[in-house]
N, C-alpha and C positions, 0 to 999 in steps of 0.2 A: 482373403480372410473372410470369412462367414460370418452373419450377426444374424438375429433373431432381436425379434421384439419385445419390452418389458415395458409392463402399466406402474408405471409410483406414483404413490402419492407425496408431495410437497411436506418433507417433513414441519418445516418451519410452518406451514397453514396447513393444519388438519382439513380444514375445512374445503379450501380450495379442490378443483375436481382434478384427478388423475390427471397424467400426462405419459403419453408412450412415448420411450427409448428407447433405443437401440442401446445391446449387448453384444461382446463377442462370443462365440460358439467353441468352446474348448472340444477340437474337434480328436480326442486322446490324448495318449502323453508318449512319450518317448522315455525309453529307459537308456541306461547310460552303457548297456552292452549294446544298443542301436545303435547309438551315437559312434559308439571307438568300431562298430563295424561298418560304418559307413567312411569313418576316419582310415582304416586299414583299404578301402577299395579306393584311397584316393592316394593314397602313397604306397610305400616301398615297407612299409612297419608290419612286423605281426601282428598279429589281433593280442596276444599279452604282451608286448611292447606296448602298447596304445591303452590297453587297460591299466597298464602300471604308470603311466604317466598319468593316465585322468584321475587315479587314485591318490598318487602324489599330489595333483592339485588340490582335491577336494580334502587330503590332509595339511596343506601346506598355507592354504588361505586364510582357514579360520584364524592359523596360529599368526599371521603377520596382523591380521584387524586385532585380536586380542593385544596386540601390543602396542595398538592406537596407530596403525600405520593404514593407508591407504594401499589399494592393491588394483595396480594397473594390469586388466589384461588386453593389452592391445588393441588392437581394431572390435573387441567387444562391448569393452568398458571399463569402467573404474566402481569399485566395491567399497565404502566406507562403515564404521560403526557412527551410528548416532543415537540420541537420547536426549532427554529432556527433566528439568528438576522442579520442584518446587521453589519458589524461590525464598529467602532470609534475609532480612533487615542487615545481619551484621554475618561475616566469614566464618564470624565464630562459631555459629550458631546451626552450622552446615554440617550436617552428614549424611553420609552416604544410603541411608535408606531414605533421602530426598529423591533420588537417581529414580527415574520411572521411563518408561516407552523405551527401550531397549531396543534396538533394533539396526536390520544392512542396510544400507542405502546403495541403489544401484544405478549412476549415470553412464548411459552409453556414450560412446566414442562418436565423434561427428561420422566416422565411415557407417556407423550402425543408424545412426538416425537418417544419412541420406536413404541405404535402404531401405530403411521403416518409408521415407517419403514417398516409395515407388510400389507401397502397399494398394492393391485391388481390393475393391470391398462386394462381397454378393450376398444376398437375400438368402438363408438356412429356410427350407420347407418344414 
């Protein structure tokens, strides 16, 4: 994994002097026909076998989170819906345009964090 260097300043102390961090280096992207064709060079599936399954997923997840359910995929992770409210004195007094930060939550599987642990790190020129 490649970083590269970044100057911030301290948002809580304006004042305070910069400090450099390191970033990771998004070194492109992969699209999802790379993916199902490196998935077809690893099995016995056609390349639209593989694309009709990774379609299915990417139809079939939103709809189980939409229904408040957690969605395990295996040795990758687990996919949840979270958010966050304003908070009301009384229950009564609650609705739904309290509901704010909308959003996935994505916890990897301990098989994925071990391999995140045997991550290499080098210097982007």
């Amino acid at each position: 994994m490649k970083y590269r260097f970044l100057e911030r300043q301290n948002p809580q102390d304006r004042q305070s002097p910069a400090k450099v961090y390191v970033t990771p280096v998004n070194d492109g992207r992969v699209t999802q026909q790379e993916i199902a064709e490196d998935i077809v060079n690893l099995s016995s599936l056609a390349r639209g076998d593989v694309g009709n399954v990774i379609n299915s997923v990417i139809d079939t997840v939103p709809k189980y989170l939409l229904m408040g359910k957690s969605v395990n995929l295996g040795e990758l992770g687990t996919f949840r819906i979270s958010f966050s409210s304003k908070g009301v004195d009384d229950p009564k007094d609650f609705t739904v345009d309290k509901i704010s930060g909308i959003r996935v939550v994505f916890t990897p599987s301990v098989e994925l964090k071990r391999k995140l642990a045997t991550i290499r790190f080098e210097r982007s020129e």
